[in-house]
N, CA, C and O atoms as a Tinker XYZ file with bonds, in Angstrom:
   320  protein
     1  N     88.091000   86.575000  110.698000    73     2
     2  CA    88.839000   87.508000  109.873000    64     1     3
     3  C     90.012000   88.006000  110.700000    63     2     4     5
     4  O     89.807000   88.644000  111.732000    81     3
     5  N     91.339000   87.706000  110.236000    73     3     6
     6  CA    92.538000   88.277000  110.933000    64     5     7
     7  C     92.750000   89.504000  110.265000    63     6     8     9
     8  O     91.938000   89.910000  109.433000    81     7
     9  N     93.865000   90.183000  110.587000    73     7    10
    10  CA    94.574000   92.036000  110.278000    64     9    11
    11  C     94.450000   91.384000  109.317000    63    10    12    13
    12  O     93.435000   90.700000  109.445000    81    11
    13  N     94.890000   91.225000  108.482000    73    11    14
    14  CA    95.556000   90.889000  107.155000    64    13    15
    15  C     94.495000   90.772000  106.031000    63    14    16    17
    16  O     94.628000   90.648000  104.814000    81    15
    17  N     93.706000   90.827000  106.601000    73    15    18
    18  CA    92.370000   90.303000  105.924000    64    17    19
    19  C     91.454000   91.279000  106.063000    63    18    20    21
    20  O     90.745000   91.702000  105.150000    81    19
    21  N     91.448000   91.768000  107.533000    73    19    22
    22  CA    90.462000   93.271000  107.629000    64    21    23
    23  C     91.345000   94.221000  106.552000    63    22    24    25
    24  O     90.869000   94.674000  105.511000    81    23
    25  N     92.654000   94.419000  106.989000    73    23    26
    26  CA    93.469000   95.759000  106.154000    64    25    27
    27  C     93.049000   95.227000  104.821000    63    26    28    29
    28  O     91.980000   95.748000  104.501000    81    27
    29  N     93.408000   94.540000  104.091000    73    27    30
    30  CA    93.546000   93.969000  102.665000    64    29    31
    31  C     91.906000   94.509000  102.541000    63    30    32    33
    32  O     91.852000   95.444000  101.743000    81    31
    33  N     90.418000   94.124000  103.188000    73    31    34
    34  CA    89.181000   94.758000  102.045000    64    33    35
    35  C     89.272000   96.207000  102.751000    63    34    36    37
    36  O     88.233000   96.820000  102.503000    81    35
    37  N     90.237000   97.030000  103.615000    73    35    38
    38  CA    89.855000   98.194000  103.947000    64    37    39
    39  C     90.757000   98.742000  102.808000    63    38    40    41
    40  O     90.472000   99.828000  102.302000    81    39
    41  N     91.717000   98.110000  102.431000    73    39    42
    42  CA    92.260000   99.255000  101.568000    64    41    43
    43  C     91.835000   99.006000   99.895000    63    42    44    45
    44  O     92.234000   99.847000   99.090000    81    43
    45  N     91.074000   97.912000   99.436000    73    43    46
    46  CA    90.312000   97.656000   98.130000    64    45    47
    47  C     90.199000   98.805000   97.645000    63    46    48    49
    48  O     90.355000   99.713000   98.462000    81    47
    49  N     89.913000   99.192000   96.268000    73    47    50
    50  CA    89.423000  100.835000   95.553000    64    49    51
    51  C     89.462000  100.389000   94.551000    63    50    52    53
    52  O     90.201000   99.506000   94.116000    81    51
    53  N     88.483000  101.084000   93.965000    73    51    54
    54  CA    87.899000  101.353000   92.565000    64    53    55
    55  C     89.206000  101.610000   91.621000    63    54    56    57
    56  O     90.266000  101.797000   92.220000    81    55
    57  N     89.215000  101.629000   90.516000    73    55    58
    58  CA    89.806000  101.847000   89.303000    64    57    59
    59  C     89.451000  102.319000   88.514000    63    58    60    61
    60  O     88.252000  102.593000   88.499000    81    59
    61  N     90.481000  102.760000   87.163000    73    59    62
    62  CA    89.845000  103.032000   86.178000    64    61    63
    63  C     89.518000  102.408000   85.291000    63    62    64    65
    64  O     89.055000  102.884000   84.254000    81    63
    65  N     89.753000  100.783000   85.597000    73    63    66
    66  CA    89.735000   99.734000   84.642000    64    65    67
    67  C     87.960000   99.531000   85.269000    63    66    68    69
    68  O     86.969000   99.359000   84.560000    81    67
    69  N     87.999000   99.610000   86.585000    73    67    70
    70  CA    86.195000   99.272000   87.081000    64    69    71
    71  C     85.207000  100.015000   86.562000    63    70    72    73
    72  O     84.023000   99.692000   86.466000    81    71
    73  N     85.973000  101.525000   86.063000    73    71    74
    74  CA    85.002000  102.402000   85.387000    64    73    75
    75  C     84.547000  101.947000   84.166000    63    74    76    77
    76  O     83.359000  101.879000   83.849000    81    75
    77  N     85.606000  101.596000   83.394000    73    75    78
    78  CA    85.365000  101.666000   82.235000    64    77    79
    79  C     84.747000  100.153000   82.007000    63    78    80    81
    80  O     83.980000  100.174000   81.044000    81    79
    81  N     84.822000   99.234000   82.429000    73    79    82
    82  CA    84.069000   98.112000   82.674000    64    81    83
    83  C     82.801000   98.529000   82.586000    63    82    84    85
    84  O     82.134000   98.304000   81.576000    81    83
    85  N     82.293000   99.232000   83.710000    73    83    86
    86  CA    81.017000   99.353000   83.596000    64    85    87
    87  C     80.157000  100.258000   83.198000    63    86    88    89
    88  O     78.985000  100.239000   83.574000    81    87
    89  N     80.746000  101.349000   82.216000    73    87    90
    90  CA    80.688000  101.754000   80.944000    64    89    91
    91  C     81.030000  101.431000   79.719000    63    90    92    93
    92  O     80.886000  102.093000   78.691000    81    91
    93  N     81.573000  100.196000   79.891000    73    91    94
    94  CA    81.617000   99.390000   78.094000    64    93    95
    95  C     82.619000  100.583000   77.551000    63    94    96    97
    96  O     82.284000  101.021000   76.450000    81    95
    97  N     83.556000  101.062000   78.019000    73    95    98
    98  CA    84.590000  101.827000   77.176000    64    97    99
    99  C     85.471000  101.039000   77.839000    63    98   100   101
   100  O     85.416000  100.096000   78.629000    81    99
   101  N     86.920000  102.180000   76.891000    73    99   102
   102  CA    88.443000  101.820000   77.324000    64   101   103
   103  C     89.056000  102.771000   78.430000    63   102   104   105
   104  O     88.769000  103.926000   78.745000    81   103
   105  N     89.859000  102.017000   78.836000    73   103   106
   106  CA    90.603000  102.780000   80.214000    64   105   107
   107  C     90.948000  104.030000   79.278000    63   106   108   109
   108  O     90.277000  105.025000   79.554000    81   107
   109  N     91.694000  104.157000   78.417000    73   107   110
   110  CA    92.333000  105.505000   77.850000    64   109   111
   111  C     91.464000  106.551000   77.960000    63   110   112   113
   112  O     91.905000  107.618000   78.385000    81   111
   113  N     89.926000  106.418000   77.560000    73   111   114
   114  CA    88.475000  106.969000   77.408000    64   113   115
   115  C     88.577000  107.794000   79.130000    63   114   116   117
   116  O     88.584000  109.024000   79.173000    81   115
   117  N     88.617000  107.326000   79.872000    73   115   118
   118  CA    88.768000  107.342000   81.035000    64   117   119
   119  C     90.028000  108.498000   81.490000    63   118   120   121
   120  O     90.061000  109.564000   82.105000    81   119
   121  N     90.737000  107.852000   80.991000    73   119   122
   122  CA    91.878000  108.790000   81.209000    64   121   123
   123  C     91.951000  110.257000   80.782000    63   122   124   125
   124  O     92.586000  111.204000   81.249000    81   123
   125  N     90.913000  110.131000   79.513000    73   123   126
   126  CA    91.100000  111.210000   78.603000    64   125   127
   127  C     90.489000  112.430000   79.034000    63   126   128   129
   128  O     90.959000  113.562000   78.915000    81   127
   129  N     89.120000  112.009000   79.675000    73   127   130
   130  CA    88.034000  112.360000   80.120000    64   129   131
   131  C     88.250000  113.060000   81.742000    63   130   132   133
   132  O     87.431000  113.760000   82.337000    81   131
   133  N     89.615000  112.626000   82.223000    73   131   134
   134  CA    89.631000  113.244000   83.568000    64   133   135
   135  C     90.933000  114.257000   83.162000    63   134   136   137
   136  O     91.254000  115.168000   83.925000    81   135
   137  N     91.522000  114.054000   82.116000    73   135   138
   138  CA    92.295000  115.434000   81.954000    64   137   139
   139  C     91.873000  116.407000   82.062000    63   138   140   141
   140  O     90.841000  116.539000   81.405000    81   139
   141  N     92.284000  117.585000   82.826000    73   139   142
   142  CA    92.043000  118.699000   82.783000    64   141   143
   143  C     91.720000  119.167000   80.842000    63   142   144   145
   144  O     92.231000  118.815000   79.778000    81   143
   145  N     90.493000  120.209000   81.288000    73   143   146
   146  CA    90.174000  120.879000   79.920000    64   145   147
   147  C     90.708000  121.746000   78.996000    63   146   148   149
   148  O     90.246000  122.451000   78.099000    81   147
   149  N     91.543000  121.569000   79.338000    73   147   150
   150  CA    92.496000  122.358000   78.371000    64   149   151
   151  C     93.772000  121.696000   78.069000    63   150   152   153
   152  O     94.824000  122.329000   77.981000    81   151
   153  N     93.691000  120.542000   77.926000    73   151   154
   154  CA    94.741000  119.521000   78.038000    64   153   155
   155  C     94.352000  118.770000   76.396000    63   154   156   157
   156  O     93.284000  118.201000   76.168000    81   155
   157  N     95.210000  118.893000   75.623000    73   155   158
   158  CA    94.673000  118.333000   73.934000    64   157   159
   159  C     94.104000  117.507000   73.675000    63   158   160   161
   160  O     93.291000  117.360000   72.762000    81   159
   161  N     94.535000  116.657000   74.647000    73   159   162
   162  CA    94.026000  114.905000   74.602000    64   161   163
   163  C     92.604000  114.528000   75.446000    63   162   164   165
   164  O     92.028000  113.440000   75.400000    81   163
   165  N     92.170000  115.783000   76.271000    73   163   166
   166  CA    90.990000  116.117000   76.892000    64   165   167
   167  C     89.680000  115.633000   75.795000    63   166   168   169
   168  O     89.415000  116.310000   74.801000    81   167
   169  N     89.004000  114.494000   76.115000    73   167   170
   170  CA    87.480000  114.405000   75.719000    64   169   171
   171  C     86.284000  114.202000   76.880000    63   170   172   173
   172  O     86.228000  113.862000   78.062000    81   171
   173  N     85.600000  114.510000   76.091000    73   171   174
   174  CA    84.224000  114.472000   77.184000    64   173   175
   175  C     83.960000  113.414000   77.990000    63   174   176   177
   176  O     84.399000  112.269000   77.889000    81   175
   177  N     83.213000  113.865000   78.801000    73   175   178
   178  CA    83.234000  111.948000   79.592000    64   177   179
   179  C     82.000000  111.419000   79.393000    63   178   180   181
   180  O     80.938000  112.042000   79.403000    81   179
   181  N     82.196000  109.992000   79.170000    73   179   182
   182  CA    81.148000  109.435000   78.585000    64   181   183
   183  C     79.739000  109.641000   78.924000    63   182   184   185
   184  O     79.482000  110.149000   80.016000    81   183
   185  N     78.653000  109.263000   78.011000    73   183   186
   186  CA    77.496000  109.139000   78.578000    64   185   187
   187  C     77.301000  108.167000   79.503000    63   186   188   189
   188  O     77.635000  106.983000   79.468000    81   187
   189  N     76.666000  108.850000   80.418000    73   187   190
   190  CA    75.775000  107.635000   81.412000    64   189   191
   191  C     76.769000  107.451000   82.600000    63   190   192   193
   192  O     76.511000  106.628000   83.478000    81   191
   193  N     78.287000  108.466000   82.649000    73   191   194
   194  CA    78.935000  108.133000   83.963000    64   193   195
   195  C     78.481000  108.496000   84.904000    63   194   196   197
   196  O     79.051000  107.852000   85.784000    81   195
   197  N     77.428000  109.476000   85.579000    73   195   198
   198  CA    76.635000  109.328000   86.641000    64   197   199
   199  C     75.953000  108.581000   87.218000    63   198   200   201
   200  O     75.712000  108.726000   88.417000    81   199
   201  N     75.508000  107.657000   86.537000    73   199   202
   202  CA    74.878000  106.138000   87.118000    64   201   203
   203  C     76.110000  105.328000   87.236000    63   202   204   205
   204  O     76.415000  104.757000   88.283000    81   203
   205  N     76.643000  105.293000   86.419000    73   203   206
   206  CA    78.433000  103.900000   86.944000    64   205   207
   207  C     78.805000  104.527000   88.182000    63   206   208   209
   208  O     79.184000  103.857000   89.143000    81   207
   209  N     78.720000  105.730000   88.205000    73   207   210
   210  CA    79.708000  106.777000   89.088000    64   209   211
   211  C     78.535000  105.901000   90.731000    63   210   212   213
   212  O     78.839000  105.479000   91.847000    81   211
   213  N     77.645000  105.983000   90.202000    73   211   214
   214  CA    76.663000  106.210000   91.990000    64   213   215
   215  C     76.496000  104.285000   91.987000    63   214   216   217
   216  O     76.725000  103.622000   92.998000    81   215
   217  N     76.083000  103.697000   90.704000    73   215   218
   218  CA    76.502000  102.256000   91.249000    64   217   219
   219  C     77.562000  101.822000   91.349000    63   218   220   221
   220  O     77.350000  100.677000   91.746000    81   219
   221  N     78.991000  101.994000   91.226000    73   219   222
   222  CA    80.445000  101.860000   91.914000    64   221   223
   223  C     79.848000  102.184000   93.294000    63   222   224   225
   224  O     79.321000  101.286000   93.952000    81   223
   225  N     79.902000  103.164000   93.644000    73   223   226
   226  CA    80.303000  104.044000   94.801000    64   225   227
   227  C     78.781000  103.771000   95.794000    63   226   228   229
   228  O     78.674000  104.366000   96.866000    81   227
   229  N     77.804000  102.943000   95.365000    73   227   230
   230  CA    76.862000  101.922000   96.487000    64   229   231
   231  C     77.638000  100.478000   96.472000    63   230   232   233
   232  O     77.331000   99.641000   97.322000    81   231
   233  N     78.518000  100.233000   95.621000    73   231   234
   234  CA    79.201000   98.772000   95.715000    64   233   235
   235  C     79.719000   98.859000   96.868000    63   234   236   237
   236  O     79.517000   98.030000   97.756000    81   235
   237  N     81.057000  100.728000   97.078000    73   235   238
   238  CA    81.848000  100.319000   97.717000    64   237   239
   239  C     81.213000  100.508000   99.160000    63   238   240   241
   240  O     81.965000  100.118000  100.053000    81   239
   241  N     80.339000  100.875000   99.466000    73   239   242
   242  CA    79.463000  101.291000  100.667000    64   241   243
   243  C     78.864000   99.434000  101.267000    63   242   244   245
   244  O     78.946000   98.785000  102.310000    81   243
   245  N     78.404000   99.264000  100.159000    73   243   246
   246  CA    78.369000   97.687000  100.963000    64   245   247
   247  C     79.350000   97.208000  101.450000    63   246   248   249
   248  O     79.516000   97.057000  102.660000    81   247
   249  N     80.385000   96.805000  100.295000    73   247   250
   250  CA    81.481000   95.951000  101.385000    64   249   251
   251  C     81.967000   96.754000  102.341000    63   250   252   253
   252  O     82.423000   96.150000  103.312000    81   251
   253  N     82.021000   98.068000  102.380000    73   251   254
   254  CA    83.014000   98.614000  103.697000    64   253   255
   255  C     81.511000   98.649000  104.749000    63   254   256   257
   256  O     81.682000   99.153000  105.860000    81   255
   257  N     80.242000   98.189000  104.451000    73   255   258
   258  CA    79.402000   97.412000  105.412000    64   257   259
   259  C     79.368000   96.445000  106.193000    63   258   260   261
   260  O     79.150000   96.324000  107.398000    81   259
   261  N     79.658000   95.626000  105.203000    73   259   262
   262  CA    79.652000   94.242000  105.329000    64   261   263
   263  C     81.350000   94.278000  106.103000    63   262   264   265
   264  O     81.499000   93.631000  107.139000    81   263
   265  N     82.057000   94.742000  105.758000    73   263   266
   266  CA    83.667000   94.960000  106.692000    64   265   267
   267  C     83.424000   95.215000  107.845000    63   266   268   269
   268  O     84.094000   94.606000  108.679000    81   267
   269  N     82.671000   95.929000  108.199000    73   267   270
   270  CA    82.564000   96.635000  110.015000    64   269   271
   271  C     81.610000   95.713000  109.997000    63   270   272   273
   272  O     82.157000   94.735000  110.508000    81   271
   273  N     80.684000   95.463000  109.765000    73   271   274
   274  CA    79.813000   94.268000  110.307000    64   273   275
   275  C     80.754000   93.051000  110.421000    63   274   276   277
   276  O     80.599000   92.691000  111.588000    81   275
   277  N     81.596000   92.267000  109.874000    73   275   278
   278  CA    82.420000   91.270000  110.000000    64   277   279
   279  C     83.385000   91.306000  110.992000    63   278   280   281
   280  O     83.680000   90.333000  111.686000    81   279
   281  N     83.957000   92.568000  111.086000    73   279   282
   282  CA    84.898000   93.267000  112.126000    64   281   283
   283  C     84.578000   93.007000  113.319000    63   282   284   285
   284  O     85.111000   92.341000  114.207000    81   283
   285  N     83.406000   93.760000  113.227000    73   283   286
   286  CA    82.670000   93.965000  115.044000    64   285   287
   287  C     82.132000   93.111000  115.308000    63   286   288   289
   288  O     81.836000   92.919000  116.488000    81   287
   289  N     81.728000   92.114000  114.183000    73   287   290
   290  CA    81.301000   90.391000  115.237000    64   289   291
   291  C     82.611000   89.363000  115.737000    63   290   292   293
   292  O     82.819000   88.271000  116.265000    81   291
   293  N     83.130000   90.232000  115.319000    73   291   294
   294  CA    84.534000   89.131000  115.536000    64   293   295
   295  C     85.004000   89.037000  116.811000    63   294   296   297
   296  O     85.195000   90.080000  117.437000    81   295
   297  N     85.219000   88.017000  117.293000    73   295   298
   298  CA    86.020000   88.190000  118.843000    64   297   299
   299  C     86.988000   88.938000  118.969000    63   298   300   301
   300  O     87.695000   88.953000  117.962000    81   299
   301  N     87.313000   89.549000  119.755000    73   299   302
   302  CA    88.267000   90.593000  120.261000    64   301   303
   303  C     89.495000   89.653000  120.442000    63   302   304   305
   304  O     89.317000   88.502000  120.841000    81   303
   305  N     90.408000   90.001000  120.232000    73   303   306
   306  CA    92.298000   88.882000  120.084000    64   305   307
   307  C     93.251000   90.085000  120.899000    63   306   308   309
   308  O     93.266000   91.316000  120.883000    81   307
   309  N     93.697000   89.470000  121.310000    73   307   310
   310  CA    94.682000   90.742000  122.336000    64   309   311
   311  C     95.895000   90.810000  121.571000    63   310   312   313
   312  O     96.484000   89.891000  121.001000    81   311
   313  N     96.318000   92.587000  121.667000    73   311   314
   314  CA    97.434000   92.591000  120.483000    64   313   315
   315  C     98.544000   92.188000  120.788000    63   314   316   317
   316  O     98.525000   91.665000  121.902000    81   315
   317  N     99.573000   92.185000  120.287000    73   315   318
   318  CA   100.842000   91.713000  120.530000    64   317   319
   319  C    101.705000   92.139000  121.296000    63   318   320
   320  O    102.795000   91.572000  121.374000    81   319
């Protein structure tokens, strides 16, 4: 694994397109739902986003695992 390749999965992140994926809604739903509450277009946030919310967020805990594990087996390259 070269820089380019460590930086590129260190800077990966979630979306709101990943949310709503794995809540079977639409990004807008998403959008709507993180407006502040007093905002017109403000709706509730879906059922069941506490489980998407905690399986996203064990996804991203693996790969940034599996990143420092890949990292730190890697031979050391002297910088430039």
């Amino acid at each position: 694994m070269d820089f380019k390749e460590a930086t590129d999965a260190l800077f990966e992140r979630t979306d709101h397109t990943e949310l709503a994926d794995a809540l079977g809604i639409s990004v807008a739903s998403i959008r709507q739902a993180r407006l502040d509450a007093s905002a017109r277009a403000h709706r509730a946030p879906p059922r069941g986003w506490e489980s998407a919310v905690i399986q996203l967020a064990e996804q991203r805990m693996q790969h940034y695992r599996r990143l420092i594990d890949h990292v730190s087996k890697a031979p050391k390259r002297e910088s430039a």
